[in-house]
N, C-alpha and C positions, 0 to 999 in steps of 0.2 A: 158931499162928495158923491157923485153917481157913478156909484158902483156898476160893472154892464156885465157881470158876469154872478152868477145865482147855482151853476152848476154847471161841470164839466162831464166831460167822459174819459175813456180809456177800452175802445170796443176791442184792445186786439192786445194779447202777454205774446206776441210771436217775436216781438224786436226788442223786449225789453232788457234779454242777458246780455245780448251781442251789443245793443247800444249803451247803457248804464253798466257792463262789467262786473254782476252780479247775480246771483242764483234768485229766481224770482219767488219772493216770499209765500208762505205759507197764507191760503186764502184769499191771494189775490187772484180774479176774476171779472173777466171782462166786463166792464161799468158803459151803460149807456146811459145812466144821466146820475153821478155824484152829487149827492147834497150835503150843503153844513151838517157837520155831526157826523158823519156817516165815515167808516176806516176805508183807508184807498193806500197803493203805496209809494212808497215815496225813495227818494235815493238821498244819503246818508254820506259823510266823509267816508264810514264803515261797511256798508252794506246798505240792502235791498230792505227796506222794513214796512209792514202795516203802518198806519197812523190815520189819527182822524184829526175831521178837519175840523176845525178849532183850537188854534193855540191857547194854551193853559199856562198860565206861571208855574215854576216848578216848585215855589213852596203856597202854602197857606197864608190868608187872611186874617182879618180880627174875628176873633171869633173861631175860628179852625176853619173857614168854609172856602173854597176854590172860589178863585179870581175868575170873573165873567172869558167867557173863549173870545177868543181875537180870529176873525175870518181871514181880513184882507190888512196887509198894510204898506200903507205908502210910502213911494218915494220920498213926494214932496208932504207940503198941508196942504190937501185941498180944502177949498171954502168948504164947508158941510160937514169934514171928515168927525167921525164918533172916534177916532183915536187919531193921537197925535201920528207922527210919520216915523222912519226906523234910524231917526237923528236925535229923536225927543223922547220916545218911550223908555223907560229903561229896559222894560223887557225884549221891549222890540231891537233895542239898541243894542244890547249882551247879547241876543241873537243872531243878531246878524253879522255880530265880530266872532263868534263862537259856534254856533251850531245853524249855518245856512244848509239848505235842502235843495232837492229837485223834486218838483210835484212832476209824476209821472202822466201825462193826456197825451190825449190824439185831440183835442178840440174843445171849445167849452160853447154856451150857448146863449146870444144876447137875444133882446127882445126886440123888435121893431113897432114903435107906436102906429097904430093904423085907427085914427079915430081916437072911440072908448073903451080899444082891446088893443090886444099886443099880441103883432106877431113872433113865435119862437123862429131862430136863425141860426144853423149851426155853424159857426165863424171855425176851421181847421186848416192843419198843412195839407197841399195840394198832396196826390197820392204818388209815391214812386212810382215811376213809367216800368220799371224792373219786377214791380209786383200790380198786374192789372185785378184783381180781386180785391186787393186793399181799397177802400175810401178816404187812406188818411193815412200820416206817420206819427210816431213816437215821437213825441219830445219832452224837452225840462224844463216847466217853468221855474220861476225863480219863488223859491218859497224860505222860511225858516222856521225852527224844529225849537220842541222843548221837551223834556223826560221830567216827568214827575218824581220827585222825592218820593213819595209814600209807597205809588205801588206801581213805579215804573212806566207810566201810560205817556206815549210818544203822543206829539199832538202837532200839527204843525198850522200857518200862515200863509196865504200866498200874498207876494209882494206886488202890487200894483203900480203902475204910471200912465203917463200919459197913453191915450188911445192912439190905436194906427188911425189913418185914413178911411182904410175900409170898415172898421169898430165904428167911427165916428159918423160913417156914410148910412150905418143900419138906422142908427137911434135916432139920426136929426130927425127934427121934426121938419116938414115943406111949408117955408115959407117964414121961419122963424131964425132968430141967429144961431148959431152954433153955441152948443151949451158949452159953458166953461168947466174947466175941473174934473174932465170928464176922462174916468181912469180903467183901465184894462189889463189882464195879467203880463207880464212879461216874460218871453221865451229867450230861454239862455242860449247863445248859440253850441252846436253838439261840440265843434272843436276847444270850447271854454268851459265844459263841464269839472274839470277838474280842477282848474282856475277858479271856479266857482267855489267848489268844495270845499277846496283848501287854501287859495289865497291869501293875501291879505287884506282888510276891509277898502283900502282904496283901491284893489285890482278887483276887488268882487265887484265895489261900486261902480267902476269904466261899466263893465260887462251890463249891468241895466241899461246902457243908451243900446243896446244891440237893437236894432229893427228887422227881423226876418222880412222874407219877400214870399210871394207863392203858396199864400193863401186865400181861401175862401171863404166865401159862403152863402153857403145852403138854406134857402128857408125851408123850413121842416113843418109837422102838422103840431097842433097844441096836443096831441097826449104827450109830449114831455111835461107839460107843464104841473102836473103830477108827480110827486116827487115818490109814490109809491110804482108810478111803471119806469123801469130798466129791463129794456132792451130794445132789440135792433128797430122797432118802430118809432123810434126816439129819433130815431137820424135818416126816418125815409124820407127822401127829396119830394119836395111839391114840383110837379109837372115835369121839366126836362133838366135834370141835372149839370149838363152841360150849360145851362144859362147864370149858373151862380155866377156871382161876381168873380173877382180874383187878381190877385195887387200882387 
């Protein structure tokens, strides 16, 4: 399963009350490049909460030890995927009928093969015309949540599918077929947020075919690729910004 996304962002907490309905958690802090592991927040049937990324079963193993983290999971089974889809997991499965999320980004960042190196690309929503200093907007992708028995520790998934168009137009390779199975986050539409939340698992399910429009992207320079730099260098445009793509 090729995965296209390795780390998001979140450069901006300005839209986050007014959009998600919630007082913005303690610690959160504009993210310009999130990685596995790493706590970011997230939006809750209840509230605005930290969480990291890494879904955890919420009891123990043989032996007493945590269940390996869960990054990404899938709609469907992609050929390759390291974990079944959130039809076959069980955990993924009780998750997704029970405790669905919103991962809170402005963007996340796929690679472009160029040769024996890869370019970083930051694929995000086009910028409200209302706010000309933004680069980007707030949104939710579609993720799901687990709280630990022992000592409480929120963890969450993001839920993947098929790629856009334009996800799909970064990674080809020139001159090679289109990879199959090739999967990317999904962004809930903002009017289905609470649909999402709290529906029921076949109206949560519709809401995955959402396709947003009026996004980009940006190729950027390789210091993101660095999972120790965050910040705004992470998402400076190569050459004219106005030339990103945009679908």
């Amino acid at each position: 399963m090729p995965v296209v996304v390795e780390r998001y962002t979140l450069t901006s907490l300005d839209e986050i009350a007014s959009v998600f309905g919630a007082t913005v958690p303690d610690g959160a802090v504009p993210r310009f490049n999130v990685a596995p592991l790493q706590a970011a927040p997230i939006r809750t049937a209840s509230s605005l909460a930290m969480a990291r990324w890494g879904l955890l079963p919420p009891w123990r193993g043989h032996g007493g030890k945590r269940g390996p983290h869960v990054l990404y999971a899938p709609v469907g089974s992609p050929v390759g995927s390291p974990v079944g889809s959130i039809d076959q997991v069980p955990l993924l499965r009780n998750a997704f009928k029970a405790q669905r999320c919103l991962v809170i980004a402005d963007g996340f960042f796929v690679w472009r093969r160029a040769g024996k190196r890869s370019a970083p690309v930051w694929v995000h929503p086009a910028p409200d015309p209302q706010r000309p200093d933004a680069r980007s907007r707030t949104v939710g992708l579609a993720g799901l949540a687990a709280t630990h028995r022992d000592d409480g520790q929120l963890s969450f998934a993001i839920i993947v599918g098929g790629a856009s168009p334009l996800v799909a137009s970064i990674v080809a390779v020139p001159g090679a077929p289109p990879e199959p199975d090739l999967v990317a986050p999904i962004a809930i539409a903002r009017d289905s947020y609470t649909a999402w939340l709290t529906g029921s698992r076949d109206a949560a399910r519709a809401l995955l075919a959402h396709e947003p429009t009026g996004w980009r992207a940006d190729p950027v320079s390789t210091w993101v690729n660095a999972v120790e730099h965050d910040d705004p260098r992470c998402i400076e445009p190569l050459g004219n910004p106005a030339q990103g793509q945009l679908f």
